[in-house]
N, C-alpha and C positions, 0 to 999 in steps of 0.2 A: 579863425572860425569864431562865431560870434555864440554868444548862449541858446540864441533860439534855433538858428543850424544844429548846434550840438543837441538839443533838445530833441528836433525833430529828426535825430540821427537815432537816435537812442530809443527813441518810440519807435521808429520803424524797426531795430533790431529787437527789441522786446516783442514787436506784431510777431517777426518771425519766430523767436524763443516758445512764446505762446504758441504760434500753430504748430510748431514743432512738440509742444506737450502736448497737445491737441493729439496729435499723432500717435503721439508713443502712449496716450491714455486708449487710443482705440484697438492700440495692438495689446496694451494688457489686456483691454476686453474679451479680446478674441483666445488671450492666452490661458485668461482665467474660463473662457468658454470650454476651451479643449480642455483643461483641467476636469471642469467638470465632466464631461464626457468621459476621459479617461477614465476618472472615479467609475462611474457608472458601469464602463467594462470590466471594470477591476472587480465589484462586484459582482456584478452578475456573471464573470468565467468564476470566479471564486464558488458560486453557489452551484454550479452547473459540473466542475470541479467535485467539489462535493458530495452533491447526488451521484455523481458515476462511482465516487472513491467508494461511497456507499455501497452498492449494488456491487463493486468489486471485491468488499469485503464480506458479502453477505455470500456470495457466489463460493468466495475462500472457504468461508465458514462451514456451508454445504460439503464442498471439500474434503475439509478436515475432519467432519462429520463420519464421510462416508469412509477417508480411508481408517479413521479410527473403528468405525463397526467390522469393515474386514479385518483388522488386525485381532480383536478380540473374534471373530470368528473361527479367523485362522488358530490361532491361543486354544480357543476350547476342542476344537479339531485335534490340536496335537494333544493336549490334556487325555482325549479319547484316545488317540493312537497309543499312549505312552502305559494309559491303563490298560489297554487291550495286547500290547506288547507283553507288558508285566503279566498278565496272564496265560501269555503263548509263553511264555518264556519260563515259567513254574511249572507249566506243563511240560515243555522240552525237558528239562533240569527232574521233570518225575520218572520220567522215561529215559533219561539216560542213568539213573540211580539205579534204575529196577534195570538194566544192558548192561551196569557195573557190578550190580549184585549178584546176577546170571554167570558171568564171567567172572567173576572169584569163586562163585557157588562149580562149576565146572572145572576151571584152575587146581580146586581143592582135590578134586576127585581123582 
């Protein structure tokens, strides 16, 4: 094989090497394209994500809100029952003193 065969072997294989980076530069292209795209989704489900998380927590909130005003409802409601028991219940406690003091007071007799 002479030098300029070899030469012209060498060139041709380099033609192909080239169109073959040729290649794989157009497929980065396209891979850095879908990159950027992904980003973009990634973002904006990220913000969209977000504003719901939002509105999920603020709905919570509400929530939490309400059943905390019932429990302190509930709370002052018993607070009343337990005053107005103590009251029935001094009263019961007068009238069975004055049924015990009747009944000794007779006893006696």
């Amino acid at each position: 094989m002479k030098v300029i065969e070899l030469k012209k072997e060498m060139d041709a294989r380099f033609d192909q090497v080239d169109a073959r980076f040729t290649q794989v530069d157009a497929r980065f292209a396209t891979v850095d394209g879908k990159f950027v795209e992904l980003e973009e989704r990634i973002v904006t489900e990220g913000e969209r994500t977000r504003r719901y998380f939002d509105v999920v927590a603020e709905r919570l909130q509400d929530q939490i809100r309400l059943v905390f005003d019932k429990v302190m409802a509930i709370g002052d409601k018993l607070d009343r029952y337990i005053v107005k028991n103590d009251a029935e219940h001094d009263g019961f406690r007068g009238v069975l003193d004055e049924h015990d003091d009747r009944l000794k007071h007779l006893e006696g007799r």
